[in-house]
N, C-alpha and C positions, 0 to 999 in steps of 0.2 A: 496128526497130519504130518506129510513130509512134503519137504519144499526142494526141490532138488535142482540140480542144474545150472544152479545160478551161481553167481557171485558176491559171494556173502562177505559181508566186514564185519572183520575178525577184532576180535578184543586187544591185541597187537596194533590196531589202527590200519591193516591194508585190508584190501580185494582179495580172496582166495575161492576157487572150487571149493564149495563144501557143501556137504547134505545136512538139514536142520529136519530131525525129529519131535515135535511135539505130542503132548499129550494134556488134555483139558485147556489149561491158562498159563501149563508153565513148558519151558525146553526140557523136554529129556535128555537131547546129546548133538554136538554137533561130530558130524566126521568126514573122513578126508575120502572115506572109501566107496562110498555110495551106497552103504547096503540101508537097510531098514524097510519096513514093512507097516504099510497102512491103509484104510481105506481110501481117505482122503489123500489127494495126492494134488500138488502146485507146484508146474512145470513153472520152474524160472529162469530158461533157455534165453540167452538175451538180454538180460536182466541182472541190476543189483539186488543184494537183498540186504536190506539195511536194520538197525532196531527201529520201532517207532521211535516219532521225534520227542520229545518234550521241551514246552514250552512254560518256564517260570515266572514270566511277568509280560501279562497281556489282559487285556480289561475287561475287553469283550469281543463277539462278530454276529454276524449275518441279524442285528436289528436290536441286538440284545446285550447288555451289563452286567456283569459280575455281581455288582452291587444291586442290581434288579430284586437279587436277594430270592426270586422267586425258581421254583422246581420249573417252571415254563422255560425261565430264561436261562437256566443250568442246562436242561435238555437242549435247546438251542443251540448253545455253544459247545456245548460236549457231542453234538452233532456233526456241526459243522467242522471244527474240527478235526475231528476223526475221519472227512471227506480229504483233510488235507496232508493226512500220512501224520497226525499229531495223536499219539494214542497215549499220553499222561500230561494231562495237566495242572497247574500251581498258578493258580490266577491272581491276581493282584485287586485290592481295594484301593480305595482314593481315599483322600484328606474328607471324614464325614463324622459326625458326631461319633462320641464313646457309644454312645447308645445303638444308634444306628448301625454299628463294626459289631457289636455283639450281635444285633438279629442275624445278620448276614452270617455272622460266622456260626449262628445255630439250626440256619436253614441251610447252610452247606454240610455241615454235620449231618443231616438229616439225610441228605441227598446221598453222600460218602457210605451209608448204613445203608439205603437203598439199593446202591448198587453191591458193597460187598454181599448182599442179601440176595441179587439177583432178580429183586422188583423192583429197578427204575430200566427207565428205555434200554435196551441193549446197546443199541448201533453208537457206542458216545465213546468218546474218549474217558478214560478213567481219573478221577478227582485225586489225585494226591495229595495237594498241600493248598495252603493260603500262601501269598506274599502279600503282606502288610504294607502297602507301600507309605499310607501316611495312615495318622495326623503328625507326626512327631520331626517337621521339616524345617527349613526357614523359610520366614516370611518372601524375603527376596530373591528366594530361587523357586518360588511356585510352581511356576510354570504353568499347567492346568488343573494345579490341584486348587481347592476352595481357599483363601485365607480367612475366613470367617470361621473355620473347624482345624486350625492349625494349635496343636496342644503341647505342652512340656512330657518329656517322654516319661514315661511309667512303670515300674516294673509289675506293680498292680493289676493297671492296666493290658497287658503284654498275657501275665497268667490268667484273668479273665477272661479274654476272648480268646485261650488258648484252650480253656474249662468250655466256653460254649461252643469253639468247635470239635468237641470230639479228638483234641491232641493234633489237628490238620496244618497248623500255624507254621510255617517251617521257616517264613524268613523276614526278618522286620529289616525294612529301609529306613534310615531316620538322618539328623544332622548331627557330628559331634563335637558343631561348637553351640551348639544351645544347651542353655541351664540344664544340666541333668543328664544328658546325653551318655557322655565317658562311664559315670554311674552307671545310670541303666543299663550300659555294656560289661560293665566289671561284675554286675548283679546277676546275671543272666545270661551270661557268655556260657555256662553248662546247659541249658535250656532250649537256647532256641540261636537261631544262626543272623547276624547281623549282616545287614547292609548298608555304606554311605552314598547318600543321595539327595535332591536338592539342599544343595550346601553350598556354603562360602568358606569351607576349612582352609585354612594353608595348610602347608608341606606338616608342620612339627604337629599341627592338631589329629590329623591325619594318620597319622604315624602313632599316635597314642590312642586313637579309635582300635587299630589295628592290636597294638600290645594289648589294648583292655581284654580282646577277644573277637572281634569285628572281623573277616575273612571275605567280605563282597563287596562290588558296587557295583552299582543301579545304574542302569543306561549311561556306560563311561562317556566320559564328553559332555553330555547333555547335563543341565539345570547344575553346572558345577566350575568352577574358574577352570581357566586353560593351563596347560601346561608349558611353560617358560624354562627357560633356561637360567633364571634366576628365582623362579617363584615355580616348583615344581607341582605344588599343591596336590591335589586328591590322587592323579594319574602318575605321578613322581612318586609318593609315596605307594602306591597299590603297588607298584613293579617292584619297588626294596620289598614288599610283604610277599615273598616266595610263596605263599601257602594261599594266597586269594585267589578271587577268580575276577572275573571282569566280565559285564554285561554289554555286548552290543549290539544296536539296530541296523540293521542291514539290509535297511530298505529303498535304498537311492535317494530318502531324503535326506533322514539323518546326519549322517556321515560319508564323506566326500570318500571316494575309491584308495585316493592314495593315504587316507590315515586307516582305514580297513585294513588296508595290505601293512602298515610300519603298527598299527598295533598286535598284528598278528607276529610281528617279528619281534617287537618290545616285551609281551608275554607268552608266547609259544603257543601253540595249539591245545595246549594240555587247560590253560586257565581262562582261553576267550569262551566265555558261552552267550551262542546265539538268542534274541530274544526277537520278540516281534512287538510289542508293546501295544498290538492292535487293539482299536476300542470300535465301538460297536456298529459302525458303518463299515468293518472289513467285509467281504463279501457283498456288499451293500450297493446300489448306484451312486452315483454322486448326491449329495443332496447337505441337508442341514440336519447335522444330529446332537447329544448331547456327551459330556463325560464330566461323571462328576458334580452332575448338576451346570454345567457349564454349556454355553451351545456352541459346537464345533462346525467348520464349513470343512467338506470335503469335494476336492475335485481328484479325482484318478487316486492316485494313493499318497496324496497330499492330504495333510487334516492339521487345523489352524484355528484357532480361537480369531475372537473380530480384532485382533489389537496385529495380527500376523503370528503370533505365538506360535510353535507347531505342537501340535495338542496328539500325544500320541501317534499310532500310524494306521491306515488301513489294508494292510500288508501280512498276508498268514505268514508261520512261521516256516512254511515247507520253501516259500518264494521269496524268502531273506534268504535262507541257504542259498539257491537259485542266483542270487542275487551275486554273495558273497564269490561263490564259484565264477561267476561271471567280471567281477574286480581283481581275477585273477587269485584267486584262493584255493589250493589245492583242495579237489575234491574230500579227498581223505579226510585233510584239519577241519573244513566247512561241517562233515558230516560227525566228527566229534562234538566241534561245539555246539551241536543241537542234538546230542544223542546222549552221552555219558557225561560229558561234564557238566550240563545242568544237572543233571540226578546225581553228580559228586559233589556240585555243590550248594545239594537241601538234602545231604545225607538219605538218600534212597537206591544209592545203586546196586546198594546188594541184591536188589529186585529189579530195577529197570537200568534201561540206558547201553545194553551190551546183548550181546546175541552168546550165550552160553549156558549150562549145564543149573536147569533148578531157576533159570532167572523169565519174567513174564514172556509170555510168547506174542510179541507186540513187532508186527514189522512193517515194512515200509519196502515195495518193490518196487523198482523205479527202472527205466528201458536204458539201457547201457549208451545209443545214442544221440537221445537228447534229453535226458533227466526226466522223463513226464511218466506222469504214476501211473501205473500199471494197477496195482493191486495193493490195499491196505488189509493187512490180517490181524486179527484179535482172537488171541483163540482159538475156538476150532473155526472162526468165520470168517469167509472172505470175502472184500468189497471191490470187486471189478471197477476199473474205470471205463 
């Protein structure tokens, strides 16, 4: 396929003319001069052309959970999805039994082998990773996770459900001031990628999460003390950690426009990555759903446990970006942190996240004057809007 005409973002982070040659699932070439040859041919006159997005910590959408655990409700979401310019996904677990984390992580393995096989659904987003987001949290920064399945962190446990997913495990959320925590990160810091998240750390625990080997956190802000000026805590210490990244929601609920815009300038464009955290009423009407075992009320793209909690979001990841741009976010940084730096940070970018030479041919066309999708490509396939 060649895609031509358009406005392609370049792995330099701007807008440029360029011609994008693919062939099968992967880029052959991008160039400046517009030659190439193919049958298939995608005018993108008018048009950005972006990598697909990827989204690392999101539960569920259009009716369906992660933790469903079942091929129905993996096609569902890997569906829908892929409706929304999100063409790799890293989905997140809830705080649920050890038991229960391993089925799931051996029915996504299943599903992972299906599709590199070429016998599950085509039309999906591709399964890249797990994020682990619990059991290993505190009690009193839950949030919507269960506290009846809240466990001491494991290294055991961590390579277990890492053996029953197929190696898919890519990022554990955990707390590092509970018993075990720093451990479990100094143990396994070669293995698998941490993240801090419902926590009560201060600044100095924080900060030793990070030395142990820790390099993320999980929807910055949320389910974690605030940032003072004497008590910098979790977000005080991520910014001295030059090397992390930072997860945020960009959904108009979450987080208020003007901390969007000062943490875009407190960590740079290069370490914010967008997340959607959507659970299973995204795409959904308003109604009453669950997460987690938990029952969530959603109105509009509000979603709230009965106590007011906010319980996740119902928000794809293409309309956080949408969102962020609109809080005044350069388009450019908006469109990094939902493209390369999630896949820089669950170590996958040598494959996704960037529009270049050998990397998946996963893209995302969107109309130069009001952002709205145009066209999502996988492959040799294209899905018109």
């Amino acid at each position: 396929m060649i895609i031509k005409n358009g406005l392609v973002f370049t792995e330099d982070g701007t807008f440029e003319p360029r011609t994008v040659l693919t062939k099968d699932d992967e880029i052959l070439y991008v160039s400046v001069d517009g030659k190439g040859e193919a049958s298939n041919v995608f005018d993108a006159t008018g048009c950005f052309v972006l990598p697909g997005l990827t989204d690392i910590h999101f539960h569920g959408c259009a009716g369906h959970d992660f933790c469903d655990g079942t091929k129905e409700a993996f096609d569902a979401i890997a569906s829908y999805e892929l409706t929304q310019g999100v063409t790799s996904i890293c989905p997140a677990t809830m705080t649920l039994s050890a038991e229960r984390l391993t089925e799931i992580c051996e029915s996504a393995a299943d599903y992972h082998v299906a599709q590199l096989n070429n016998t599950a659904k085509t039309d999906t987003a591709e399964l890249v990773g797990i994020h682990m987001e619990g059991p290993f949290i505190n009690v009193n920064k839950k949030g919507a996770q269960n506290a009846a399945y809240v466990q001491a962190p494991s290294a055991d446990k961590i390579r277990g459900w890492q053996q029953a997913s197929g190696g898919l495990v890519r990022l554990i959320s955990l707390a590092p001031e509970v018993d075990g925590a720093i451990d479990c990160i100094k143990e396994c810091a070669g293995e698998f990628r941490f993240s801090i998240a419902h926590t009560e750390a201060d600044y100095d625990t924080a900060c030793k999460a990070f030395e142990a080997g820790a390099d993320h956190v999980t929807h910055l802000y949320n389910a974690m003390p605030p940032f003072t000026h004497r008590a910098p805590g979790v977000i005080g210490a991520a910014s001295d950690a030059e090397e992390s990244f930072v997860e945020l929601i960009c959904d108009g609920v979450h987080i208020a426009p003007s901390v969007v815009r000062a943490t875009f300038k407190l960590f740079g464009d290069d370490r914010v990555v967008l997340i959607s955290d959507s659970m299973e009423a995204c795409g959904m009407p308003d109604g009453t759903y669950s997460l987690g075992g938990l029952e969530v009320h959603v109105t509009g793209n509000r979603a709230t446990l009965a106590d007011g909690t906010i319980a996740g979001s119902a928000t794809p990841l293409y309309k956080c970006l949408l969102t962020a741009v609109s809080m005044g976010i350069p388009l450019e940084s908006a469109v990094k942190a939902a493209t390369i730096n999630p896949c820089r940070s669950i170590g996958i970018d040598h494959k996704y996240g960037s529009i270049a030479p050998n990397k998946k041919a996963h893209f995302l066309i969107l109309d130069q004057k009001d952002l709205s999708i145009k066209a999502v490509i996988k492959g040799q396939e294209c899905y018109r809007h």
